[in-house]
C-alpha positions in Angstrom: 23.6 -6.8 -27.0 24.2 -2.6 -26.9 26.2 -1.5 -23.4 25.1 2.2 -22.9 27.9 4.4 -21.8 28.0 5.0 -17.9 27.5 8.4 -18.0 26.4 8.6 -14.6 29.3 6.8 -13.1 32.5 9.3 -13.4 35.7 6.9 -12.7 33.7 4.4 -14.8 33.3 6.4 -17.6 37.0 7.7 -18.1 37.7 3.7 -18.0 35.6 3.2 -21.2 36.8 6.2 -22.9 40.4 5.0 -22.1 39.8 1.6 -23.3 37.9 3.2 -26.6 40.8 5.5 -27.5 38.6 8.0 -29.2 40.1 11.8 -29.6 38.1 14.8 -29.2 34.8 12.9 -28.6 32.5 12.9 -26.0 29.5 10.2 -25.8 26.0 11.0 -25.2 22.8 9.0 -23.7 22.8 7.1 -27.0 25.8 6.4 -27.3 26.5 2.3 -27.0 29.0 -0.6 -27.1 28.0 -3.9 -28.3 28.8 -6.9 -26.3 32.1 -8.1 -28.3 34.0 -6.0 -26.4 33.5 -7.4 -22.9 34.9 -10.4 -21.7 32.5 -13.4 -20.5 33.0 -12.7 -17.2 31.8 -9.0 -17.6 28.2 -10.3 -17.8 25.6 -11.9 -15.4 22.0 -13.7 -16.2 18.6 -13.3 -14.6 17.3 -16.2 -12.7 14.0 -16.1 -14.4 14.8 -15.9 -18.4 18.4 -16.1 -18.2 18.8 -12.7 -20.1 22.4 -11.8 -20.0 23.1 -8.5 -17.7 26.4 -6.4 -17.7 27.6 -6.2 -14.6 27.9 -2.7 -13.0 32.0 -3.0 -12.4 32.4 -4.2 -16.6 34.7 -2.5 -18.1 35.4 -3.1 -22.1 39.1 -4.5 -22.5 38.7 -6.4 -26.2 39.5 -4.1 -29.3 41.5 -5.3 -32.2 43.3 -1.8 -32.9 45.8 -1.5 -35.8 48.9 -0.3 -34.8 49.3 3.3 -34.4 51.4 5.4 -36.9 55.3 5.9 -36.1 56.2 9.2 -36.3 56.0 13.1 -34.6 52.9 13.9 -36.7 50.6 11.4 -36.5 47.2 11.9 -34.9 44.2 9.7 -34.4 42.1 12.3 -36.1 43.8 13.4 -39.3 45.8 11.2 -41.9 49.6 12.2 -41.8 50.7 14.8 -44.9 51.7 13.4 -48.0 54.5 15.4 -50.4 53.7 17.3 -52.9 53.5 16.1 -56.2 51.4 13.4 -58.2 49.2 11.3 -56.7 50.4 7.5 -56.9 47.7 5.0 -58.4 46.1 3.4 -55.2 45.7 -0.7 -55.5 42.1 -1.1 -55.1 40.5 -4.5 -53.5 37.4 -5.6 -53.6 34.9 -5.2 -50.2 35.6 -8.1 -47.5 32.7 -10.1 -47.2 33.4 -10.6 -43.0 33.7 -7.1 -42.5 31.9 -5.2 -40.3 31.6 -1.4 -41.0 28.7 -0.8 -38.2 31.3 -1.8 -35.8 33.7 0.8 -36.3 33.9 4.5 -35.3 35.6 5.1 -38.5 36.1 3.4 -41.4 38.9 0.6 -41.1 40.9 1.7 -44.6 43.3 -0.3 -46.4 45.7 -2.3 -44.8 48.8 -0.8 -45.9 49.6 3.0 -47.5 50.4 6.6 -45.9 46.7 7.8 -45.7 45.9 5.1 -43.3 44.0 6.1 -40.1 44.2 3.7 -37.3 40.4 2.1 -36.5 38.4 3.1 -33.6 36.3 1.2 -31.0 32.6 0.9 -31.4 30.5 3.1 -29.6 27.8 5.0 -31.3 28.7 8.4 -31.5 25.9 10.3 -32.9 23.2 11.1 -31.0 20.6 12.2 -33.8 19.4 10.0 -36.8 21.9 11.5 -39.1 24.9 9.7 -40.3 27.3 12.1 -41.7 30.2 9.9 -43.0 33.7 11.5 -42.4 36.3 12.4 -45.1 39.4 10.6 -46.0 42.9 11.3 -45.6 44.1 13.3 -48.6 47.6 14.7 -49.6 49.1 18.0 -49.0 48.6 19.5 -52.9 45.7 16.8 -53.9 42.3 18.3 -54.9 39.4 17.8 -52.9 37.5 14.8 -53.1 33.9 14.3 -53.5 32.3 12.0 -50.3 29.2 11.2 -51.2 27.8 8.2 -50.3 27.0 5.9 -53.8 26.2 2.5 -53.7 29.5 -0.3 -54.1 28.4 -1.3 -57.3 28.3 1.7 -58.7 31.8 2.5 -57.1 33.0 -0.3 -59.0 31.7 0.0 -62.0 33.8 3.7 -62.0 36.7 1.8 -62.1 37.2 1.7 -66.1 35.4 5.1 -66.2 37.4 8.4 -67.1 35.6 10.4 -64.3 37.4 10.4 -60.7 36.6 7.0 -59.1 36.2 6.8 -55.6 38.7 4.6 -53.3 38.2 1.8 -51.4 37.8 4.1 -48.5 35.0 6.1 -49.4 33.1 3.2 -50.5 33.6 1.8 -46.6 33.4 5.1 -45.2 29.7 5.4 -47.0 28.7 1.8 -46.1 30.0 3.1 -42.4 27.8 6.1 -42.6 24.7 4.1 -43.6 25.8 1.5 -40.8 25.3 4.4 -38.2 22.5 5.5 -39.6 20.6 2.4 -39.1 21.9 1.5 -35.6 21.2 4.8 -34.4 17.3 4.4 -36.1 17.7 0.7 -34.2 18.7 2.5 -30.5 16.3 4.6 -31.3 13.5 2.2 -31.7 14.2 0.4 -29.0 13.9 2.9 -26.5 10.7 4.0 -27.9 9.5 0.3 -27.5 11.0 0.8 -24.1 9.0 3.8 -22.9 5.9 2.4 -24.5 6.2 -1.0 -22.7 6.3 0.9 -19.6 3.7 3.2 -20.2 1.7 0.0 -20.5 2.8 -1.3 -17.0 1.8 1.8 -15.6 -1.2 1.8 -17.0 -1.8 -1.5 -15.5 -0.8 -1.1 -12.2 -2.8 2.6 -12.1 -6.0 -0.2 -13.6 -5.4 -2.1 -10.9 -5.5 -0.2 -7.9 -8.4 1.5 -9.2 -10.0 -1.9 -8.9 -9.0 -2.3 -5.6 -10.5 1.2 -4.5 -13.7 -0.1 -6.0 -13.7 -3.2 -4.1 -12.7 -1.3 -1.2 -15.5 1.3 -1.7 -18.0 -1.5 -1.9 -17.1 -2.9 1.2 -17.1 0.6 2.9 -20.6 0.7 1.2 -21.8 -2.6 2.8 -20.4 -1.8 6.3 -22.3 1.7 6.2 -25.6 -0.3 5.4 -24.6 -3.0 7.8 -24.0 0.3 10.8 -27.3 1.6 9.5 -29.5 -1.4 10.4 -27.6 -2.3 13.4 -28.9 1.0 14.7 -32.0 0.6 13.4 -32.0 -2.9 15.5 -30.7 -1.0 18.6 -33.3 1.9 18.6 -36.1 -0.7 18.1 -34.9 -2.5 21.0 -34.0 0.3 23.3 -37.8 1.7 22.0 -40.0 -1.8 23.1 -37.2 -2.1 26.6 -36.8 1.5 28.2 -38.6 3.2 29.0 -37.2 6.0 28.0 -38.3 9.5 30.2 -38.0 11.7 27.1 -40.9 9.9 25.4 -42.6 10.4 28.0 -42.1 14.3 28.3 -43.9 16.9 25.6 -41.4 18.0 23.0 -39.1 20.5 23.6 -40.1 20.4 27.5 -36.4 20.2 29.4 -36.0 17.4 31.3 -37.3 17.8 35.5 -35.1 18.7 38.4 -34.3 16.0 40.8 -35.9 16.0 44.1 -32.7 17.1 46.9 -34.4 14.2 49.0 -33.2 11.2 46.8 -30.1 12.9 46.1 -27.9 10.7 48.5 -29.2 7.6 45.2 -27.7 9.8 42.1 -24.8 7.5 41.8 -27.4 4.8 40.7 -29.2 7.2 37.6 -28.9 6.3 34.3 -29.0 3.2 31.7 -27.0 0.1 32.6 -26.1 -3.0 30.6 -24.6 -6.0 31.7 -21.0 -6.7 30.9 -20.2 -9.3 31.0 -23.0 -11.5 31.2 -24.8 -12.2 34.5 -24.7 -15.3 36.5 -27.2 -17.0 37.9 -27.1 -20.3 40.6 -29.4 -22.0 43.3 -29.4 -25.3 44.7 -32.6 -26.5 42.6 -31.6 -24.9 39.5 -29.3 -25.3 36.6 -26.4 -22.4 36.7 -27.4 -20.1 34.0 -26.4 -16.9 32.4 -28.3 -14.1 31.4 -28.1 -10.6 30.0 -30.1 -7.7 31.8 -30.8 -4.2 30.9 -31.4 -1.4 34.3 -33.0 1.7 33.5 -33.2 4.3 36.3 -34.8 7.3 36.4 -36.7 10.3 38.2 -39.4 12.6 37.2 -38.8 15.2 39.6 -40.7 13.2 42.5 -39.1 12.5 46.1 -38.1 9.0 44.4 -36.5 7.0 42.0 -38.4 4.7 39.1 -36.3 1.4 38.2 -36.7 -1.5 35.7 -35.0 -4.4 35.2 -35.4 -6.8 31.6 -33.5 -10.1 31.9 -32.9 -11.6 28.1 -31.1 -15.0 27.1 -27.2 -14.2 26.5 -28.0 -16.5 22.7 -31.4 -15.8 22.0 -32.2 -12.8 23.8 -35.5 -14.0 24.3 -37.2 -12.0 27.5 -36.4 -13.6 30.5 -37.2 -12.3 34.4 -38.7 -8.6 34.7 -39.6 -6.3 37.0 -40.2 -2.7 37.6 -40.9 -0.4 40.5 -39.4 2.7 42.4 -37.0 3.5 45.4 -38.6 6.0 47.8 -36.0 7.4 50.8 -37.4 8.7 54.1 -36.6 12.6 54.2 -33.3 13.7 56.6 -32.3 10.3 56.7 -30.6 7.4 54.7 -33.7 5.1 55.0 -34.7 3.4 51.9 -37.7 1.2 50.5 -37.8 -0.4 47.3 -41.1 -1.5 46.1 -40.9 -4.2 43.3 -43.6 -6.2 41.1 -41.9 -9.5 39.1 -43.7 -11.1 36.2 -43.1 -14.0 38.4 -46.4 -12.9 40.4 -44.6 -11.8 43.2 -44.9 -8.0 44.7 -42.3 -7.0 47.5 -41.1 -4.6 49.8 -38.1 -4.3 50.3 -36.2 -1.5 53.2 -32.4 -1.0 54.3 -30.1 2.1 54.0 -27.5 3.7 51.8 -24.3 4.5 53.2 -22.1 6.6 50.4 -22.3 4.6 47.2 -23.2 1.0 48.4 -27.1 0.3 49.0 -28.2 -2.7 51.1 -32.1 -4.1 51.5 -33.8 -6.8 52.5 -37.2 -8.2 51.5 -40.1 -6.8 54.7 -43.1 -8.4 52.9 -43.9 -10.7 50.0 -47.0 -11.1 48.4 -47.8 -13.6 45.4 -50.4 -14.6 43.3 -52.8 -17.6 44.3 -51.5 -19.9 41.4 -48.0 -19.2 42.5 -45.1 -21.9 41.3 -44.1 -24.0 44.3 -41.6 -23.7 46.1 -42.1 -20.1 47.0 -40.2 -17.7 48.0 -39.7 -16.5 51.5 -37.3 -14.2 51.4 -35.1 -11.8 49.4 -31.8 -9.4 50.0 -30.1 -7.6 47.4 -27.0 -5.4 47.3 -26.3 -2.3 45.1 -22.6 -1.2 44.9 -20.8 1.8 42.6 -17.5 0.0 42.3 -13.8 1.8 41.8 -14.5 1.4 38.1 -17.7 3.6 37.6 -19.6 0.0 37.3 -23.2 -0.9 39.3 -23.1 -4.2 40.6 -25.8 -6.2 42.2 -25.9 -9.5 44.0 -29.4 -10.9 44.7 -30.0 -13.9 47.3 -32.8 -15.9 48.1 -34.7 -18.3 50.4 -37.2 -20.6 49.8 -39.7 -23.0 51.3 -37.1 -25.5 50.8 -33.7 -24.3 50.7 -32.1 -21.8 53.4 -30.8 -17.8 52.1 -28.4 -18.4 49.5 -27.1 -16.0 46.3 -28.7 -16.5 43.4 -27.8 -13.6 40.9 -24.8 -11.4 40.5 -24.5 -8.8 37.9 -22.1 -6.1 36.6 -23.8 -3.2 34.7 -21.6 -0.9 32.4 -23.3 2.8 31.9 -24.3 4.0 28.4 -26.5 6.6 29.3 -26.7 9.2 32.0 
């Protein structure tokens, strides 16, 4: 496991560096720890694979660091000076098998001798994908020596050769270099494998809400459709129920002024629907409910045409209707209301308006010969514009059999003028 440097996290950062013990170096986005340097406790897993996690206060604390040179001019960078003179022969030892050159900043030299540097921590230094190894320690008056990286066997093999054989520590130091090389191509790697993994969850999660939209389009679609044939549904119904004054009217023809003699009945224009539901009792009858439709109207005549269509509150199938017209006697607040039921009864009904309240009572009642029994003897309604803009109406009847009781109260919201 790689630690990346907390470059983002100041105090942090200058605790690594301290525990790393590298001069003159400053690490970069790539640069990296492995995990042998934190203790157990610096970690933490996730719940759902158990993936070890360093924790955000870990701070590295295990290095096995040579001792440091004694003396005024030793540095961490640069071997200490030899004296002048010939070069002594240099006891050369064969590569450890456990050793680990990636893991080192430098390489880790021989054990013993003047030219030894002390080993670094492990972070990864360069940021590019080119190892460049460093040179070893050489004497004041030696000549340079070649670095190049060659293989160890080759390095070897110079051994019984007359040319200048390389030491221990460039054969380490070249390993080192190659080390580098192939962690930094591994870090590298990885963070491409990193991008590209989540370039492919975005490109899933962009896949998926572009599915949702679809589905929500679709929805939006069937709504629209459903909208479009409830108003079909509506028009149809409003078309076979009112009877609506602007059908009756040529095109383009504006509507007639109302007559100033039924003026004091304005408050009761306009299209009305039950809400809620009407109720309905007598004595010889189950209570029902129903749902009822008032249209009122004027053509510019001294008086006011009304309809009323009673439906089933389930079924809406056509229940009670009738239709006829409210006539007032001029200069005063006399009114008549003349009504024909599909009952086959036709009424009169008079009484008088007094501000927004209308009160009548039935005058004469006709019916048809094959009339159901028991009939009808008498009948009073009530019209009243209530504080909430509503129409109500409350209906009582008498028959042949029971005394004047109510039998119908509605409330009628507005939807047209």
């Amino acid at each position: 496991m790689r630690a990346l440097f907390p470059l983002k996290d100041s105090k942090r950062l200058m605790q690594w560096l301290k525990a790393v013990q590298r001069d003159n170096w400053t690490p970069t986005k790539y640069s990296f720890l492995c995990s042998e340097h934190f203790t157990k406790d610096s970690f933490s897993k996730r719940l759902e694979d158990q993936h070890r996690l360093l924790k955000p206060t870990a701070v590295p604390s295990i290095f096995h660091l040579a001792e440091k040179k004694r003396g005024a001019g030793s540095s961490s960078k640069h071997a200490r000076e030899r004296p002048a003179g010939p070069r002594e022969p240099v006891e050369r030892k064969r590569l450890r098998r456990d050793a680990e050159p990636g893991c080192s900043g430098s390489s880790p030299g021989p054990e013993k001798g003047p030219a030894q540097s002390p080993p670094r921590a492990c972070p990864s230094a360069s940021s590019s994908l080119t190892a460049t190894p460093q040179k070893p320690a050489q004497g004041a008056s030696a000549p340079p020596t070649d670095v190049t990286p060659k293989p160890a066997a080759e390095a070897v093999q110079s051994e019984h050769s007359d040319a200048s054989p390389m030491s221990i520590n460039e054969v380490i130091l070249s390993a080192s270099g190659a080390c580098k090389l192939i962690d930094s191509l591994h870090s590298y790697c990885f963070s491409s494998r990193q991008s590209k993994s989540q370039v492919c969850c975005l490109r899933e999660q962009v896949e998926k809400k572009n599915g949702e939209l679809r589905t929500l389009r679709q929805r939006v679609s069937r709504s629209d459709s459903q909208v479009r044939e409830l108003r079909q549904k509506l028009d149809q119904l409003r078309r076979l129920s009112l009877p609506h004054l602007s059908s009756l009217l040529p095109p383009g023809r504006e509507p007639p002024k109302m007559s100033p003699v039924v003026e004091p009945l304005s408050w009761m224009l306009g299209t009305w629907l039950s809400e809620p539901p009407g109720a309905g009792t007598f004595p010889t009858l189950q209570p029902f409910r129903y749902l009822e439709e008032a249209h009122i109207s004027h053509v510019g005549q001294p008086m006011l045409n009304f309809s009323f269509n009673a439906f089933h509150p389930d079924t809406h199938k056509p229940m009670h209707r009738e239709c006829g017209f409210i006539r007032l006697e001029p200069d005063t607040n006399k009114v008549a209301f003349v009504s024909a039921q599909n009952t086959g009864i036709v009424e009169v009904e008079e009484g008088e308006v007094n501000g927004q309240e209308l009160c009548i009572a039935s005058h004469s009642i006709a019916r048809i010969s094959f009339a159901k029994e028991p009939h009808v003897e008498q009948i009073t309604r009530k019209f009243r514009l209530n504080s909430e803009g509503k129409l109500e109406q409350t209906v009582s009847m008498a028959t042949t059999t029971q005394p004047l009781t109510q039998h119908l109260h509605v409330t009628y919201k507005k939807v047209t003028p």
